[in-house]
C-alpha positions in Angstrom: 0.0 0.0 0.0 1.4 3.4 -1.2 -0.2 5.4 2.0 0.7 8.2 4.5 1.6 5.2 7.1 3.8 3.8 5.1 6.0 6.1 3.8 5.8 5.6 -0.1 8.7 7.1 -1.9 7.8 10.0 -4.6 8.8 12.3 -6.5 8.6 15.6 -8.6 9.4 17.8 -12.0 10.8 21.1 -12.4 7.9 23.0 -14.6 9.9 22.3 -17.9 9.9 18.5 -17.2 13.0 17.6 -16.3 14.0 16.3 -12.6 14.9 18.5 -9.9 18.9 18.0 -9.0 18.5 20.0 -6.3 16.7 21.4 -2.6 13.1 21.9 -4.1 12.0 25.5 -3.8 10.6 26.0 -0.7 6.4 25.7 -0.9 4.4 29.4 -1.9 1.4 30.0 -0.5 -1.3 29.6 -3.7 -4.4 32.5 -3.7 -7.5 31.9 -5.6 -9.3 35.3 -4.2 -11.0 36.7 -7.1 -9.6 39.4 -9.4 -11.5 42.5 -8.9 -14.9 42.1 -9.1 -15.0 39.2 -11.2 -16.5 35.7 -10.0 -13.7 33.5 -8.1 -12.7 30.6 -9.3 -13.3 26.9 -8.3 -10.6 25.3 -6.2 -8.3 23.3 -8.3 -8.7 20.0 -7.6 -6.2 17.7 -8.8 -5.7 13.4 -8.5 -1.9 13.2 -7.8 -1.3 9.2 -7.7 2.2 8.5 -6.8 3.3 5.4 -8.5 7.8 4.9 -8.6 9.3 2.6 -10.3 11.5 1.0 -7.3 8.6 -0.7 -6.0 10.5 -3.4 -2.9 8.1 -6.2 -3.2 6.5 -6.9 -6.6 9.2 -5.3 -9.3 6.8 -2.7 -11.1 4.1 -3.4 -9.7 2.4 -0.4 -10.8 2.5 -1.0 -14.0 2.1 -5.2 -13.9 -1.3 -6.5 -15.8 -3.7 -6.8 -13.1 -7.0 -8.8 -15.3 -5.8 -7.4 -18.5 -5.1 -3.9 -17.3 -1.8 -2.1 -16.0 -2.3 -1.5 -12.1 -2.3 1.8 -12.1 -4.7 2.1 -15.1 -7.6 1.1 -12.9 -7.7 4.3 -10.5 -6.6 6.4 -13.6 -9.8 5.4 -15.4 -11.8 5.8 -12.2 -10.0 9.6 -11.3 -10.7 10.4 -15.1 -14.4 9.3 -15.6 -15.0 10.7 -12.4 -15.2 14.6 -13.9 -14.6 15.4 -10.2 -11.0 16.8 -11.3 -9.3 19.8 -12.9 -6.2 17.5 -13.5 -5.1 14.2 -13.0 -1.5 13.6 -12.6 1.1 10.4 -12.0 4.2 11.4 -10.0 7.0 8.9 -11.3 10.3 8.7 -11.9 10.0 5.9 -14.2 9.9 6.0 -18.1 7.6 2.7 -18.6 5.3 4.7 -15.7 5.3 7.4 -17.5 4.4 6.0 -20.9 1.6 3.9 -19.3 0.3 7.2 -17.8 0.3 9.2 -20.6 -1.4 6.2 -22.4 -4.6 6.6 -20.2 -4.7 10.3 -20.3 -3.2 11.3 -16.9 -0.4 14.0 -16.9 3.0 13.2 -15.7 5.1 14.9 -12.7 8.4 13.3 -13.1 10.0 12.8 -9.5 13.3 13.9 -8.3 15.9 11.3 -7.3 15.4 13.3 -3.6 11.9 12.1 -3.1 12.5 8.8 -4.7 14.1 6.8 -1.9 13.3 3.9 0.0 12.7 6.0 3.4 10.9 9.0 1.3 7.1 9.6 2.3 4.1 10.3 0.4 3.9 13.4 1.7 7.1 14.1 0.8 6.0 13.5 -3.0 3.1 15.6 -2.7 4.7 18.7 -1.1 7.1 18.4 -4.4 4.5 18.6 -7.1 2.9 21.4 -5.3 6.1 23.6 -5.5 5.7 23.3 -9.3 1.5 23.5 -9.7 0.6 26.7 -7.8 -2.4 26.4 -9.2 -4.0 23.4 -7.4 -5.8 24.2 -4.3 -6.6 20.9 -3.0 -4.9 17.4 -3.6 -6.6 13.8 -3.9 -3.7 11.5 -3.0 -5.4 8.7 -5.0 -3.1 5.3 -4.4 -2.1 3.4 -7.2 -2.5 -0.1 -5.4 -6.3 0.0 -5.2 -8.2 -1.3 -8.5 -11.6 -1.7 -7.2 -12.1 2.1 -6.8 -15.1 4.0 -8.6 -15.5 7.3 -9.5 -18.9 7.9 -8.2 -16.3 7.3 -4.6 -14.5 10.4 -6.3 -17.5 12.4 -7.1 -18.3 12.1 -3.8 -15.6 13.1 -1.6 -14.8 16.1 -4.1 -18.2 16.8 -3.0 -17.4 16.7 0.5 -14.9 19.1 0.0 -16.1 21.7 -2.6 -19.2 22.0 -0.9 -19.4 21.2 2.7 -16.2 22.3 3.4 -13.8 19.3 4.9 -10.4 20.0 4.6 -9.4 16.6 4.6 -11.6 13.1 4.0 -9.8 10.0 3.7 -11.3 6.5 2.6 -12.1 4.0 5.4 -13.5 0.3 5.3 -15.7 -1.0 8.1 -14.2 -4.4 9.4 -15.9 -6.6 12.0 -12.9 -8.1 13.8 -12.3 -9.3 17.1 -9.4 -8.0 18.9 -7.1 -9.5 21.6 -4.0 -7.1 22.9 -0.8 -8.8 22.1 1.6 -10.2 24.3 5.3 -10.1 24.2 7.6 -13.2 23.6 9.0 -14.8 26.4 6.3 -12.8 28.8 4.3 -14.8 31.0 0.8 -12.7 30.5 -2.5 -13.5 29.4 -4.1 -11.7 26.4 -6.9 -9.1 27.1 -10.1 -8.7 24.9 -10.1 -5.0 23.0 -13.3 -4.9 21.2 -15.6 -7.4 22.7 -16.8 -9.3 26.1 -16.0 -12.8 25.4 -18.8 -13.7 27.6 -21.5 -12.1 25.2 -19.9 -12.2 21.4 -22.6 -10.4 19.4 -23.8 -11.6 16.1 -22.1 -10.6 13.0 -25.7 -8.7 12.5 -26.0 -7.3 15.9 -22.6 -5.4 15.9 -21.7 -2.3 14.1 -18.1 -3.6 13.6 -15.0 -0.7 13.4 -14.0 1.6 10.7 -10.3 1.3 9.3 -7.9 3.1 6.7 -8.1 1.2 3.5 -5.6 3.6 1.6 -7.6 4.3 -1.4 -7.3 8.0 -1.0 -6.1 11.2 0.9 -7.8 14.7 0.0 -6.5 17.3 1.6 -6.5 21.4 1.2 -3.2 22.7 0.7 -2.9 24.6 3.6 -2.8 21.9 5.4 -0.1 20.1 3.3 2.1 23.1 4.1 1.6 22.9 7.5 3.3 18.9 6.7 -0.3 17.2 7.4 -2.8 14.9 4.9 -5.4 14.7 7.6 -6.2 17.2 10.1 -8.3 20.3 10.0 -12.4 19.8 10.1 -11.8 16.3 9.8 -14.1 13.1 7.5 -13.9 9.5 6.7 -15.5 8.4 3.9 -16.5 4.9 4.3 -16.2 2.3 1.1 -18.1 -0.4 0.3 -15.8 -3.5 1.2 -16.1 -4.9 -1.9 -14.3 -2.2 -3.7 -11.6 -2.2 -0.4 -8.8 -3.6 -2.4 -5.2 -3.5 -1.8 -2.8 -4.9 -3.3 0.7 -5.3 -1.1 2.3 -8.5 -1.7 2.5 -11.1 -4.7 -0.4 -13.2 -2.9 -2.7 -10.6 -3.0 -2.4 -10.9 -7.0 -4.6 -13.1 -8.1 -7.4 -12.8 -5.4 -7.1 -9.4 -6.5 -7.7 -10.5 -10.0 -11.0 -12.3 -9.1 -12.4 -9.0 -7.4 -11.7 -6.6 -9.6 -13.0 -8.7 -12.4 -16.5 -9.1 -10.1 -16.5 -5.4 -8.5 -13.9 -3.4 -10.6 -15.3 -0.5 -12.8 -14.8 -1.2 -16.9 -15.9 2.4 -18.2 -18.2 4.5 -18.4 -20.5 2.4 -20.9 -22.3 -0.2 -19.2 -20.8 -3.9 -20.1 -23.6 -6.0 -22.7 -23.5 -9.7 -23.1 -21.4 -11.1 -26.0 -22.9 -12.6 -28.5 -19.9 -13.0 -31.2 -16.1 -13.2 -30.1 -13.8 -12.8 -33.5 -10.3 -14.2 -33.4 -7.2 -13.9 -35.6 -5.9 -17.0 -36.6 -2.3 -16.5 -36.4 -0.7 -15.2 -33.6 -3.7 -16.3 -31.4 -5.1 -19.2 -32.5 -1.8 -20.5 -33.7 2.2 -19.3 -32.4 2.7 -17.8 -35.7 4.8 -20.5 -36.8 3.9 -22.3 -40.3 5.6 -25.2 -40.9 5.8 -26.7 -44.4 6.1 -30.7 -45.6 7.7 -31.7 -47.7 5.0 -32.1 -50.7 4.6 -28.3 -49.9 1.7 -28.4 -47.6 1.0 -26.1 -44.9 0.9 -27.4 -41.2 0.0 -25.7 -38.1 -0.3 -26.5 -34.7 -2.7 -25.3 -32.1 -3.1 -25.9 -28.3 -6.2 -28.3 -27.0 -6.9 -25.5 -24.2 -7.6 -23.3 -26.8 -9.8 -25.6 -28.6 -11.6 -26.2 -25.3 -12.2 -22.5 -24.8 -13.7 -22.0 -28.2 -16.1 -25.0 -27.3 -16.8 -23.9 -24.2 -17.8 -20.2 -25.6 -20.3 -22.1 -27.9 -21.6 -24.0 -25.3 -22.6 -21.0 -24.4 -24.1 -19.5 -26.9 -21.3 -17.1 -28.4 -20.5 -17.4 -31.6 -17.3 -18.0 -32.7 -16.0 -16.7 -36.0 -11.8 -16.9 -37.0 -10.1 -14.3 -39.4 -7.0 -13.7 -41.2 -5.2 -11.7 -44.0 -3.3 -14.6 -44.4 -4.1 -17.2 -47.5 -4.5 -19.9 -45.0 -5.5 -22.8 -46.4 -8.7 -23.3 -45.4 -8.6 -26.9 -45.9 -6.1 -27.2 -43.0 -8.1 -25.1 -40.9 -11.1 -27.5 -41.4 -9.1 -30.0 -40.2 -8.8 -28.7 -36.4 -12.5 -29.5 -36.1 -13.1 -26.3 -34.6 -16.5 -26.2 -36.5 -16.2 -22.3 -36.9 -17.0 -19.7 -39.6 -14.0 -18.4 -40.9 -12.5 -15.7 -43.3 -9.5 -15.7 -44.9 -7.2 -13.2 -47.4 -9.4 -10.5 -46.0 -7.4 -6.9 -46.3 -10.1 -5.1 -44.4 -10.9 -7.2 -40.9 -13.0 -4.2 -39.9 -15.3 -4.6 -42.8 -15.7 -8.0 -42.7 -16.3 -7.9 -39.0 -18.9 -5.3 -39.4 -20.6 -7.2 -41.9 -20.8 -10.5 -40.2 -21.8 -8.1 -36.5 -25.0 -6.7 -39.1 -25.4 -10.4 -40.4 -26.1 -11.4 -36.6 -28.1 -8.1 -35.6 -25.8 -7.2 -32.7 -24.2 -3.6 -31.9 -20.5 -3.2 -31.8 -21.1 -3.6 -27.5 -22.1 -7.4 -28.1 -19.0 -8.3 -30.2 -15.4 -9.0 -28.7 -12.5 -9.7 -30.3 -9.0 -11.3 -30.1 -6.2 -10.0 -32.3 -2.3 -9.5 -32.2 -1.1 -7.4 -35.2 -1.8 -3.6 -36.3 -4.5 -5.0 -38.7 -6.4 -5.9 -35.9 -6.1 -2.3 -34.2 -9.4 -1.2 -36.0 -11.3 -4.0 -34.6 -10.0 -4.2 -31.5 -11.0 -0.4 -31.6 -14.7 -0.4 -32.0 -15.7 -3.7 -30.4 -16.9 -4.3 -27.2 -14.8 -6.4 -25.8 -11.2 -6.3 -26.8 -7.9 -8.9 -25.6 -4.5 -9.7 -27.0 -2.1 -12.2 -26.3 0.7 -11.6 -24.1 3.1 -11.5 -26.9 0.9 -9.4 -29.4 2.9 -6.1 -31.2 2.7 -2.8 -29.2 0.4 -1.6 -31.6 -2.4 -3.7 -30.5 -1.7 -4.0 -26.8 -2.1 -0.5 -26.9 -5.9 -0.7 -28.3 -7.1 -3.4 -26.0 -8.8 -3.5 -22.6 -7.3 -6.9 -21.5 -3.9 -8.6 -21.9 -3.7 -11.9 -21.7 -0.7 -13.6 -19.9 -0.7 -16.7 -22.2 1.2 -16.2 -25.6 -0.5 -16.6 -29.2 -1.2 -20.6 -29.8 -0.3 -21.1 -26.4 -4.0 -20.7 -24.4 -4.8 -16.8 -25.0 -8.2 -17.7 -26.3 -8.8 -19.8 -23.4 -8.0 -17.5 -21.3 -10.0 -14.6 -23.0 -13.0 -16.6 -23.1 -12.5 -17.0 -19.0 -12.6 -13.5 -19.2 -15.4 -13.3 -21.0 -17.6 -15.6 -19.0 -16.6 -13.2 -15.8 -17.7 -10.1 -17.2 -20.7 -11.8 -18.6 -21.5 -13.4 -14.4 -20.9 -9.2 -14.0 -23.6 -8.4 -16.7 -25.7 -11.2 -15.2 -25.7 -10.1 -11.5 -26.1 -6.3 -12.6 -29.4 -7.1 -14.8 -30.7 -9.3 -11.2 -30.6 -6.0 -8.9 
């Protein structure tokens, strides 16, 4: 977790972009009176989320796929949709960071090496990027390590601020734990109940339970940062649902992580439909790539049974599969994997066909997902729905899609895809229930 508590190590830009080499400028004082008699203007409110590069437990963990999507891309989608900001910002003093950052929109504060230590604090980091953005009034110290957040969260606690005048709210999650005072090694003491009479345990129902820090997010007023504090002043918690309470802190946490944020993780402002039609690329996802050649000149290719299974299990149920390439396959040795799917091949313009064969079926682009790997697929992967690549898929494309799969081309991607499909649809499902 990247909070106040712990310390996490930051850093800042000088105002042309390059990294400060030496004692940052010492913090100015930032008016927003009105000039004359003119109407004053809004606080700035900014999202500052502080994401370095020399992350101790999980190497880049800020930037490491977390279902499909780079860490950090989760709140930065939340902090943008939100509209609750007059800037959103990534402090880093990392280049992949940065490239990730600018990918999703955000601005980026480049640190300097001073805040970018081990035993540097957040609001270290923060204090920093004031001294260069004199304009921002108030900061919301968003962390990078919480995936699950929402922006109506955001909306909210900008809310609290702009309007009933908090200098500070920070998130909390309500917990019901019992807890027992700890006793020293080697002590010969007995431990003492904190939060409960043992002789009357109430009901899960029946009690209240407590409110902890989850580390989502600090907003504080600047005057208070100056005074070297990210909670104080007239004082609020804002209290998030538990389901959307994730942090991620150690390489266990990873794939739990995964499951909840696939379940209770915001996708975008669109709402999610069902899929009706996934489209793959044959090579590079269904197959390696590879072509190999016997020696009467005929083609052969190889594909992985997990794959296969994936494609079955999609038509199980009821998704249509449908497999594309520009590629003269031979279609005969496609026929051959038994995959019993509609297929084109030769095709110069995927998005055409793909349009065609979504009007053939009567769906919207929403209903449609696709799997594809080179820049012809960028296009497709585009306008549809639902959009994954494989893990080793060009730039190009990893760029255009909303999920990354860890498994290479011919090597499980679609049967992981479709596994990410059949979440999101359980999401869908449950959403249409309430």
């Amino acid at each position: 977790m990247d909070s106040v508590e712990k310390g996490a190590a930051t850093s800042v830009s000088n105002p042309r972009g390059r990294p400060s080499r030496g004692r940052p400028p010492k913090l100015q004082r930032n008016s927003r009176g009105g000039q004359g008699r003119g109407v004053e203007k809004p606080p700035h409110l900014a999202a500052l989320i502080l994401a370095r590069g020399g992350s101790k437990g999980i190497p880049l963990k800020n930037i490491k796929h977390l279902a499909g999507v780079p860490l950090i891309g989760w709140v930065l989608r939340a902090a943008l949709d939100s509209g609750a900001f007059q800037s959103v910002w990534v402090s880093t003093d990392h280049d992949e960071i940065e490239n990730v950052a600018k990918q999703f929109g955000a601005q980026v504060h480049r640190r300097s090496s001073e805040v970018s230590k081990d035993s540097s604090t957040s609001l270290d980091a923060i204090i920093e990027f004031l001294n260069y953005h004199n304009e921002v009034d108030i900061v919301g110290n968003i962390q990078a390590t919480s995936p699950c957040l929402h922006p109506t969260d955001l909306q909210k606690v900008a809310e609290m601020i702009r309007e009933e005048g908090y200098d500070s709210v920070f998130s909390v999650v309500r917990r019901h734990q019992f807890r027992w005072s700890e006793i020293q090694k080697g002590v010969r003491e007995v431990t003492e109940p904190l939060n409960l009479n043992p002789a009357k345990r109430p009901r899960r129902q029946d009690w209240d339970g407590e409110l902890y820090e989850n580390g989502s997010f600090y907003f504080a007023k600047r005057h208070l940062i100056e005074m070297g504090y990210l909670q104080g002043g007239k004082m609020a918690y804002y209290e998030m649902r538990a389901e959307h309470s994730v942090d991620i802190d150690v390489d266990i946490d990873w794939p739990i992580a995964e499951q909840r944020v696939l379940r209770y993780g915001y996708f975008g402002k669109e709402k999610l439909k069902e899929i009706k039609l996934l489209v793959c690329n044959i090579d590079g996802c269904l197959t390696n790539g590879h072509i190999y050649v016997s020696g009467d000149q005929k083609e052969i290719i190889s594909y992985d049974v997990k794959d296969a299974i994936g494609i079955s299990l999609l038509k199980k149920s009821g998704i249509e599969v449908r497999l594309i390439s520009e590629r003269a396959c031979s279609k005969q040795t496609l026929s051959s994997l038994k995959l019993d799917c509609k297929m084109e091949v030769s095709v110069s313009d995927k998005l055409a066909v793909v349009d065609e064969w979504r009007k053939e079926m009567g769906l919207c682009w929403k209903e449609v997902a696709y799997l594809g790997n080179e820049v012809s697929d960028e296009e497709c992967l585009k306008r549809v729905g639902l959009s994954g690549a494989p893990a080793d898929a060009c730039s190009t494309a990893q760029k255009a899609v909303g999920y990354i799969c860890k498994c290479t081309g011919g090597r499980g991607a679609i049967r992981e895809f479709a596994e990410h499909i059949f979440l999101l649809m359980e999401k869908v499902n449950n959403s249409c229930q309430k």
